[in-house]
N, C-alpha and C positions, 0 to 999 in steps of 0.2 A: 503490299505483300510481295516479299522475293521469290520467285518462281524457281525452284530446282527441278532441272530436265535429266534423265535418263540416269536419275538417280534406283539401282537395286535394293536389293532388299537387305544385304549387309549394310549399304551406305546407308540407311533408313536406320538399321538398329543402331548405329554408331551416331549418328547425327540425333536424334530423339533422345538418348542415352546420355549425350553431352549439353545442351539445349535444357532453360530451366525450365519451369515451370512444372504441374502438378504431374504431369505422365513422367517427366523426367525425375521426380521424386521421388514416387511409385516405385521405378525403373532405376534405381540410381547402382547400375553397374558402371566403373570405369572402364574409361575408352579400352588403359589397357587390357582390361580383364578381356573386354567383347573381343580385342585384335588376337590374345593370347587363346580362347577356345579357339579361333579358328585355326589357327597354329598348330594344335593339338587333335586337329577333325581325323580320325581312323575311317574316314569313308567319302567319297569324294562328291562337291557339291552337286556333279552332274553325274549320280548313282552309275549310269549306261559305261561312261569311262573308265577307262581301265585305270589303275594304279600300279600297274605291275611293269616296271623296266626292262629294258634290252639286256638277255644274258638273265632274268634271274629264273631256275629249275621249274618247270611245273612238277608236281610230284604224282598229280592226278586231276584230272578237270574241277575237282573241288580246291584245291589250293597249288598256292605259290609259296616255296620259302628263296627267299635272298640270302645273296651271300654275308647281308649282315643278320642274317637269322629273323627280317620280317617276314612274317605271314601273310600273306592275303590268302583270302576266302571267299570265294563263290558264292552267292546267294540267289537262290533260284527262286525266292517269295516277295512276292512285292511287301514293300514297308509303305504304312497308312498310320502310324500311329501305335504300333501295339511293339515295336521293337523288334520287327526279325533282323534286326543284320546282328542283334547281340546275340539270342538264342540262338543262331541259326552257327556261329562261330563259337557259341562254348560248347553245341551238340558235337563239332568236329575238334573242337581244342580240350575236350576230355580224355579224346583219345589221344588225341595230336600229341601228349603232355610237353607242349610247348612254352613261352614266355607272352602270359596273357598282356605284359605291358607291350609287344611289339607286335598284337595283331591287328589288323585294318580288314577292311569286307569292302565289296563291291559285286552290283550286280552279273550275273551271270548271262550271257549274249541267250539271247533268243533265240539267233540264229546261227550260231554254230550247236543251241541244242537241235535243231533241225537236220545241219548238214553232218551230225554226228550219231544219226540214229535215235532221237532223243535223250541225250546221253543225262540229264540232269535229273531224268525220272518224271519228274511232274511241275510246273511251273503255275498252277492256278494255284491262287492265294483265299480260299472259304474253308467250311467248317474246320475254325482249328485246326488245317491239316498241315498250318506249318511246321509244326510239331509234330502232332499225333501222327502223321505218314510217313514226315521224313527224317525220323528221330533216329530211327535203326540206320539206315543206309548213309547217314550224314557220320554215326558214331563207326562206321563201317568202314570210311573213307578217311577218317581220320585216324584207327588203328592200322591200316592197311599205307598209309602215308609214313606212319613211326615206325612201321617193322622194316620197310626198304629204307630207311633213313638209317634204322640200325643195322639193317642189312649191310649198305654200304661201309657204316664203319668197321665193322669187324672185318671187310674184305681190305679195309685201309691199314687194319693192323692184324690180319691175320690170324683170328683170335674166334673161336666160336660165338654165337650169340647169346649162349647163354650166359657167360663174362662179363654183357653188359648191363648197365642202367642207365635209364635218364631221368632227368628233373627237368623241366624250364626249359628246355630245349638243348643240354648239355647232356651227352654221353660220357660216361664213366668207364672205364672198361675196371672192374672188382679189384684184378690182381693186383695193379702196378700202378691205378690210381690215374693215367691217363685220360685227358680228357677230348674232346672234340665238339666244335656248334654243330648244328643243323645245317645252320648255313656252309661249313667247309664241305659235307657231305652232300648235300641236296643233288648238285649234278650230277654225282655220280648215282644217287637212288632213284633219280628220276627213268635212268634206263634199269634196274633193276625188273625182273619177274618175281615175282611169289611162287614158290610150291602151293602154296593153300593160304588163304585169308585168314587173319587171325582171328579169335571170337573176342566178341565187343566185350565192357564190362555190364553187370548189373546192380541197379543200382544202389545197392549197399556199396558199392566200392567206389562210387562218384564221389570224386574232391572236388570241382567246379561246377555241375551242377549242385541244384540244389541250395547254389547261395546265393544271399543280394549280390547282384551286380550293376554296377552304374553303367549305361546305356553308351555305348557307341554310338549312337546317333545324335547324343545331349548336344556335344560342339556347333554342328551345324543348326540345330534349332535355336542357339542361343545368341549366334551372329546375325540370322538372319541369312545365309548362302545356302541353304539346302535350295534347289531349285525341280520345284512343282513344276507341272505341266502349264501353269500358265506365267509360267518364269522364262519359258525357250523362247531364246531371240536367234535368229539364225540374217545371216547376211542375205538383202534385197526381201528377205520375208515381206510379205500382204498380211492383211488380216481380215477376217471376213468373222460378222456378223449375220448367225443364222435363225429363220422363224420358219419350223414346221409347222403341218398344217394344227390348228387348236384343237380339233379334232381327231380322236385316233383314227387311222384307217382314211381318213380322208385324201382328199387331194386340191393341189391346186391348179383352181380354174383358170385363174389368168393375172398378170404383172404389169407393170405400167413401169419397165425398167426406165425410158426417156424422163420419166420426171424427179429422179437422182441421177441422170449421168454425170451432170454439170456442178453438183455436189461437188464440194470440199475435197480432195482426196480420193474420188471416186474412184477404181479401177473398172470394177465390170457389175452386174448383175447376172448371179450365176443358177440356173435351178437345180435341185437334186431329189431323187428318188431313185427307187428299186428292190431288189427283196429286201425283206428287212431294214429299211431306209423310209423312214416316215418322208411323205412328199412334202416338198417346202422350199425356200428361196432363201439366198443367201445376197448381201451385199460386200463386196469387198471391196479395202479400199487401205492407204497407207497408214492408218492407223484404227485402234478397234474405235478409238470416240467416232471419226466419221466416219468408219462402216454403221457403227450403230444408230447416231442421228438419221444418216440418210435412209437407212431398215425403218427406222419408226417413222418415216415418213413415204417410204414407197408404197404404192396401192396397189393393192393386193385383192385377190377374191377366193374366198375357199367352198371350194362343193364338202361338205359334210358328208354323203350320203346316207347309208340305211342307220349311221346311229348321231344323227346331229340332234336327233330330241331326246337319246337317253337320259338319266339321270341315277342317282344314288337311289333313291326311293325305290325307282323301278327296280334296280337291282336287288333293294331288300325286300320287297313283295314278293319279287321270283324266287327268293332265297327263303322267304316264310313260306309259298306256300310249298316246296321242295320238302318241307319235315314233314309232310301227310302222302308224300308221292312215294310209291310203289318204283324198286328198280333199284335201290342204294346197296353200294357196293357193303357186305358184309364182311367186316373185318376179325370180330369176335361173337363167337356165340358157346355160349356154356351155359348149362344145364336148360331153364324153362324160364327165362327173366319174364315172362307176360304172365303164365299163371303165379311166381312169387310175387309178384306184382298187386295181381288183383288178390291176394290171399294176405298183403299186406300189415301190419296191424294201423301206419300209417305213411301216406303216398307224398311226396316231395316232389315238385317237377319247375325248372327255372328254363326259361332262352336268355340267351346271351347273343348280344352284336355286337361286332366290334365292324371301325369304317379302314378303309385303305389308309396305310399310309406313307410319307415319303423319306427318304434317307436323310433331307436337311443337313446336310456334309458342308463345309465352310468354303470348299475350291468348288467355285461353280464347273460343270462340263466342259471340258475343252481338248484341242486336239490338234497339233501342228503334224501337216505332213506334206512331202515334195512326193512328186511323181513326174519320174521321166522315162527316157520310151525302153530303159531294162536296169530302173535300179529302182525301188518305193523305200523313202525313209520315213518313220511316223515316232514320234515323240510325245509319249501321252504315260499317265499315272492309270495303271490299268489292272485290275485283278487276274487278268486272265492274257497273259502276253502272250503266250501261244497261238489262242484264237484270233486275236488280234493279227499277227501273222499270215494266218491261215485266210482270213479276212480278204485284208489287203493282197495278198497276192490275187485270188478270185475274183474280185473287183477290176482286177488293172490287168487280168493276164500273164503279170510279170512270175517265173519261178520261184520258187517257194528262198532257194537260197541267193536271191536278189531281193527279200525285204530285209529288211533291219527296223525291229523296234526298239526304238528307245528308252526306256520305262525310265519314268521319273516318280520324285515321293508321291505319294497324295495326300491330298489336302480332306481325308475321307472316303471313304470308301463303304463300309457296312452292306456290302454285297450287292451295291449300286453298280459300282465299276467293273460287275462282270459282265454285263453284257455288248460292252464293244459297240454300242449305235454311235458314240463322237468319232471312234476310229472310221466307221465305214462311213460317215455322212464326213468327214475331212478328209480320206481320199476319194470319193465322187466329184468332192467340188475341187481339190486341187488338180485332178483330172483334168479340167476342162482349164489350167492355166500352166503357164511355164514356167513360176517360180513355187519358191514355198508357200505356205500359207500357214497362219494357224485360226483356226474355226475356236470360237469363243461364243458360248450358249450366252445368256445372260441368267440373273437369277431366276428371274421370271419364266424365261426358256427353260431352265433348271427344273423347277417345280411340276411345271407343267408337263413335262413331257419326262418323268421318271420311270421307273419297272416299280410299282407300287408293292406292298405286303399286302396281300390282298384281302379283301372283303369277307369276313364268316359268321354264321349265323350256325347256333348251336343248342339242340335242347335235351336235359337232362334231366331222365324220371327214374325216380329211387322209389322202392317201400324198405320198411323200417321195421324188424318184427318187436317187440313188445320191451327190450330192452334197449329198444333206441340204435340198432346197430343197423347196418344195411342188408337184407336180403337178395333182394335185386336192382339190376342199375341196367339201365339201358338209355344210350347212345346216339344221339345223330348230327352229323356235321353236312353242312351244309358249303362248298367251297363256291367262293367265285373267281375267275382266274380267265386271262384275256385266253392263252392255249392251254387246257386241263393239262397238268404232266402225266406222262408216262408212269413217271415216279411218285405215287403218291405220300412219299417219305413226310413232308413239309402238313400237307394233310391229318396223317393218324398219328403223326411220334406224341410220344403219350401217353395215348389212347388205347392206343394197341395193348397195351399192357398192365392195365390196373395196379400198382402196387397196394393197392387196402384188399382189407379179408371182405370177399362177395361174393357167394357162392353160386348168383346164376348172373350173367353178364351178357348184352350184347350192344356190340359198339358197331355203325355203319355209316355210309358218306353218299352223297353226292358229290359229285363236280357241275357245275355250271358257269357258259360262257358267257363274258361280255367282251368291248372292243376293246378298253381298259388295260394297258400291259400292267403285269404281273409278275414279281420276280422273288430273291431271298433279301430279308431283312435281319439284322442280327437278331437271331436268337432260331430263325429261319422252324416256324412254326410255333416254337413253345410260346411267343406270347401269347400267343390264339390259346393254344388248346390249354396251356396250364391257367390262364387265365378262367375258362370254364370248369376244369377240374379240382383248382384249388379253392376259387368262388362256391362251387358246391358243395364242397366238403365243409364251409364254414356253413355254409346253408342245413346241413345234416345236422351237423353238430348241434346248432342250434335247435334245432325241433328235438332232436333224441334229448337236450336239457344238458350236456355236455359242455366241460372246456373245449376249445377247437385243437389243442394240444393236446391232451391227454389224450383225445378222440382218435386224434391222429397215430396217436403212437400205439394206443390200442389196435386199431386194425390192421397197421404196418405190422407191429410185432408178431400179433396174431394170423399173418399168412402168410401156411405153409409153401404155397406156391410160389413166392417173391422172396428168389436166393439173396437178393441183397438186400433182406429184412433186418438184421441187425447192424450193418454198417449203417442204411438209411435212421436207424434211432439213436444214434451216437452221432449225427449231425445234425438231428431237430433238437436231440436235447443240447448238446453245444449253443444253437442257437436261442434256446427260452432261456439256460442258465444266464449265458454272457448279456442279455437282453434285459433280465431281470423280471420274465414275464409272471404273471399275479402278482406281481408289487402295486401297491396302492398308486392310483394316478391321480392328478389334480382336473379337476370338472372340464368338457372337452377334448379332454384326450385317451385316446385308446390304443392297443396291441391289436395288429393283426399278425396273423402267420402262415409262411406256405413254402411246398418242398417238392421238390425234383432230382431228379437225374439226368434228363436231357434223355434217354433212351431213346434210339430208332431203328427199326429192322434194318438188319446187313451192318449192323456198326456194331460189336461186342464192346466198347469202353463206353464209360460214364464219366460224369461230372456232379456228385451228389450235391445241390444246394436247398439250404433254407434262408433263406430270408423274413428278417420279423421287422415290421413299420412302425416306429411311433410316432402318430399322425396326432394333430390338432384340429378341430373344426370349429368356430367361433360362433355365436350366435348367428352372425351374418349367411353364414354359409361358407368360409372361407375356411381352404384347407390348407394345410400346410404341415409338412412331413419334415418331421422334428429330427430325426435318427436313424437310418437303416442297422440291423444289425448280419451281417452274411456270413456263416458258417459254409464252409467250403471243404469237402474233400482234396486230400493232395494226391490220394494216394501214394507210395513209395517217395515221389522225390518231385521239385517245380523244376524247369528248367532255369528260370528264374526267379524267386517269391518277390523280386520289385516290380517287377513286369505287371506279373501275374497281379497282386493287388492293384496298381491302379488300371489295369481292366475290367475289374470289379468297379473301382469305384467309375469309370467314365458307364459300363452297364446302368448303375444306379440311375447316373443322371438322364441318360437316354430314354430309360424305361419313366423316368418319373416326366419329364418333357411331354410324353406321349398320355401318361393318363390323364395328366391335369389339362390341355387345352389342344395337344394336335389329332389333325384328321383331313382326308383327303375327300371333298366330297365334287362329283361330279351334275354339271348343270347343261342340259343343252349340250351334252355329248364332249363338254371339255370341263375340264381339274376348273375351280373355282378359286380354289389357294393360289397364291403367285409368289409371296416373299416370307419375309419373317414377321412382318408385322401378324399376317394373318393365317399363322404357321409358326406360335412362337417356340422358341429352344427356352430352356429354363433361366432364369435368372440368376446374378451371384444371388441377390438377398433372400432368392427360395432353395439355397443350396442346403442342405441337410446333414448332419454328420453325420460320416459315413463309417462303420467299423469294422473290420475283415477280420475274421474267424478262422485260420487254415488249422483243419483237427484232418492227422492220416484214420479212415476210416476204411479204406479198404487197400489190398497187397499190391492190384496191380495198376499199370500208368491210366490213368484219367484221360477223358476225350480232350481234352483242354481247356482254357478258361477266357478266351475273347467272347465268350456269345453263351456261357454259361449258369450266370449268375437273370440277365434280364427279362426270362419270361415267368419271376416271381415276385417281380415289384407290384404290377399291377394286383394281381390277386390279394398281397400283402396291404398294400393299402387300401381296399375299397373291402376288405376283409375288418380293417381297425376303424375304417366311416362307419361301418354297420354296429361296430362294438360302443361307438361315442353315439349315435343317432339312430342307430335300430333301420337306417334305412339301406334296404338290398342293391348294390350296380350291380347293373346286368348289362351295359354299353357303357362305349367308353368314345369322346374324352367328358373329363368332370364338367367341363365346361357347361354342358347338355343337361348338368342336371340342378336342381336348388335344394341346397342341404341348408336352406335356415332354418332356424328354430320356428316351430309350427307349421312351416310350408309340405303338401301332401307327399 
């Protein structure tokens, strides 16, 4: 076998690509094709780098024009997968009305948002707010860039502004048919002021949004040079292999660094802790193989303390008997739900559990950073670059405008990569050495030691008056979560809010601690709670003798108090028409259905979805989810509708991964999962077809669609198990349960 050394990741796609055999078949792009994307890349492999030359105008910290009329643009959102450097440059080249073939993006510095006041606005990349937050003030920047652009030309010819137009990034001046680029102008608009900001458009008047657009980022994926966090190589770089303690909260006892020093490669054994720094040991060494070998052989001793005999069970006992405990924070209460209740004509009551679980992202944890005695550099795929920042300087002492992050792609994220623990645990350890380092978790490290979705346990009691409708509905969640938030947003969204017609209501929560960190998972509550809400409402239906659709839409339509009652019926019915729901089905298979908004206190925008499953279940017991069908609100206008569907369809897969077999369950006070074998992602051969439904059902812009669509898979499919098998989930994953024919 020929061994190729310090082969990258483009030389990988080019070489594999060329090379026969069956991957090269699969794959059969020519050489040229792979050299010619990269030729054509609008954003540079190492995101952090500038692309903007000596001499060319800035017009405003969101863009650059050239004197040949290129664009660059600013991007202040980390890119994971969902395409902000595209969105985020047709939000400003709407207004821009620039020449969409000569724009390119690139990330926007960290640290001059710092040493400028935080001039980018917001740089944390979750709930859809690369979008929904920064939609105004991005179309803001880019009308306010075109008016000093035309400002300057009419100062070039003299001529009012209202004489002019633009296209493409070409000024017209009316009269005389005169023309001018962007690019002639830009330096001189760049010193321009405004009397007053122009007003943006809305969007009835969007020409770029609104359409498919092909992704800015496609080139570099397609070569293989976009370069992740565990792509930086930096000169005289270490690498260090790290294992915190297995134990949350734990510590370590004691090292036996002498029996790796003489190891391979060895450089040091280094230990790290402190706030927020799970305690643990690190090896480092010239390469990650022999950091890593000599790790899995250094002896080690961990104190677990007060929780090394936890376990998952314990947590759900604490969390069952929490639905009979006195104290839960009341969130809804209307009319007399206990005496509707007992006045009944017939009572429904289900719990529901669901187990932690992890982000299973494909770029394991990692994190390259140098620390010297007044400069910190750190290079990592991060959702939250700011804190990151914030981080590192505090750690090392160093001022805030002497860090530089680096933000590379990621290889995943789903609201894993906000919490910054590779940042602070890669400079702790490069701390204590004098070159760079980059800190590389392993999978297992990965798994183990995640911010989990946490643990819920949830029971719901209805009575039903005489025509089968709900009278009363009452409520209680049960959270478990390593620090309770403040916010208990993640908790009630929801819940809080009923949309079916029930005239006496009360919904309430605990919070309860374990050592177990806890963080946001896409969908950042709704698979929890719509999981129990849309599971019940098939549960209703069923006892009242009802479709679960019809039921549905009877008591949407029917309440007066849920303003957005007839948009929500004009996306469930989208969804049963395009689904073909009450069509005859062949023995085994059934329709499930279930509907949301996403709604959550302090957030006025929505994302209406329905989702309907057609699911197979075999005499064996084996499932398998034949078709998604998703009906989706667009409201007014998508930034992108290519985007936006396969975020949809990557939701499906995620949410469907998670019902049929993962789960994070804790033994002896540590995560028992370690890889994928026992923690699987779904497979191509159980991939499902998937159909995206975008119907405008309400006026104004939508919360967004990364994390909007996935906490109605679950309910939808263990909703169409019950329609083929009569058998209720009430916990998840499937795995847990035996749907063969005859089994209890």
């Amino acid at each position: 076998m020929a061994v190729i050394k310090g082969m990258d990741r483009r030389e990988f796609m080019v070489t594999t690509l060329t090379v026969g055999g069956g991957f090269a078949l699969a794959l059969a792009f020519p050489r040229s094709q792979v050299e010619a994307a990269a030729d054509t890349a609008k954003i540079p492999d190492k995101p952090w780098e500038s692309l903007v030359g000596k001499g060319e105008p800035e017009i405003n910290p969101w863009l650059v024009v050239a004197p040949d009329d290129t664009v660059t643009i600013r991007v202040a959102q980390s890119e994971m997968g969902q395409a902000t450097f595209t969105s985020w440059s047709k939000m400003i080249c709407e207004e821009l009305e620039c020449d969409w073939s000569k724009v390119r993006a690139e990330y926007a510095s960290v640290n001059r948002h710092f040493r400028e006041n935080k001039v980018y606005g917001r740089m944390a990349t979750n709930a859809s707010g690369a979008v929904r937050i920064s939609r105004q003030y991005l179309q803001q920047a880019g009308a306010s860039a075109r008016e000093r652009l035309m400002a300057a030309a009419a100062q070039v010819w003299a001529v009012p502004r209202s004489e002019l137009t633009v296209k493409d990034g070409i000024i017209t001046h009316i009269p005389t048919g005169r023309k001018l680029r962007y690019g002639q102008v830009a330096e001189k608009a760049a010193a321009i002021k405004l009397p007053e900001e122009p007003k943006i458009k809305t969007p009835d008047q969007f020409t770029l949004m609104n359409k498919p657009t092909q992704f800015l980022e496609t080139p570099l994926r397609v070569d293989g040079s976009a370069t992740y966090g565990m792509d930086v190589r930096l000169p005289g770089m270490l690498y260090a292999a790290a294992k915190a303690s297995p134990v949350f909260l734990g510590k370590l006892k004691k090292v036996d660094a002498a029996a790796v020093k003489n190891r391979p490669g060895v450089h040091s054994v280094v230990e790290f802790g402190g706030p927020n720094i799970e305690a643990g040991v690190a090896v480092v060494a010239d390469s990650y193989w022999h950091a890593k070998t000599a790790l899995d052989l250094l002896p080690i001793e961990w104190d677990g303390g007060a929780h090394a005999d936890d376990t998952s069970e314990k947590f759900l006992k604490m969390a069952r008997a929490a639905l009979n405990e006195p104290g839960a924070q009341v969130v809804v209460k209307k009319g007399d739900p206990d005496a509707a209740l007992k006045d009944a004509a017939k009572v429904v009551e289900a719990v529901y559990e669901l187990p932690y679980l992890d982000h299973a992202f494909m770029e394991p944890m990692n994190c390259t950073a140098h620390v010297t005695a007044d400069r910190v550099d750190v290079w990592v795929g991060t959702q939250r670059p700011e804190e990151a920042l914030l981080d590192a300087a505090k750690l090392t002492g160093i001022a805030q405008e002497n860090v530089y992050i680096h933000n590379c792609f990621m290889g995943g994220g789903f609201g894993r990569r906000n919490q910054n623990d590779d940042v602070r645990q890669a400079v702790m350890i490069a701390k204590q050495l004098d070159r760079p380092v980059k800190v590389v978790w392993s999978r297992e490290e990965t798994m183990r030691h995640g911010y989990y979705r946490p643990m819920r346990v949830a029971r719901i009691q209805a009575g039903l008056g005489s025509d089968g409708m709900p009278v009363s509905w009452i409520n209680r969640v049960v959270g478990i979560d390593q620090n309770p938030p403040a916010d208990p947003a993640q908790t009630i969204r929801g819940l809080h809010q009923i949309p079916y017609a029930i005239p006496h209501q009360q919904f309430d929560y605990h919070l309860r601690q374990t050592h177990v960190p806890t963080g946001v998972w896409t969908s950042v509550g709704r698979s929890q709670n719509e999981f129990y809400l849309e599971s019940f409402m098939d549960e209703l239906a069923h006892a009242a003798g009802k479709d679960p659709y019809q039921y549905r839409r009877a008591l949407i339509d029917g309440n007066p108090d849920f303003p957005r009652a007839k948009a929500w019926v004009k996306v469930l019915d989208t969804a049963a028409e395009k689904s073909g729901w009450g069509k005859k089905l062949r023995d085994g298979t059934g329709m499930g259905i279930a509907i949301g908004d996403g709604r959550r206190p302090g957030v006025k925008e929505i994302t209406i979805c329905t989702v309907v499953a057609t699911v197979s279940v075999s005499k064996k017991g084996e499932v398998r989810v034949e078709r998604f069908d998703v009906a989706m609100d667009t409201g007014p206008f998508l930034v992108n509708p290519l985007a936006a569907e396969r975020q949809v369809e990557m939701q499906m897969v995620m949410g469907l991964a998670a019902v049929l077999r993962q789960e994070i369950t804790v033994e002896k006070g540590r995560v028992v999962q370690s890889n994928f074998h026992d923690y699987p992602l779904l497979r191509a051969t159980e991939m499902p077809e998937i159909r995206v439904h975008f119907v405008r059902a309400t006026d104004e812009p939508i919360v967004g669609i990364g994390e909007e669509a996935l906490g109605w898979v679950a309910p939808s499919v263990c909703n169409a198990i019950f329609a083929i098998t009569g058998k209720r989930i009430r916990s998840l994953p499937l795995k847990n349960h035996n749907l063969s024919a005859g089994a209890a």
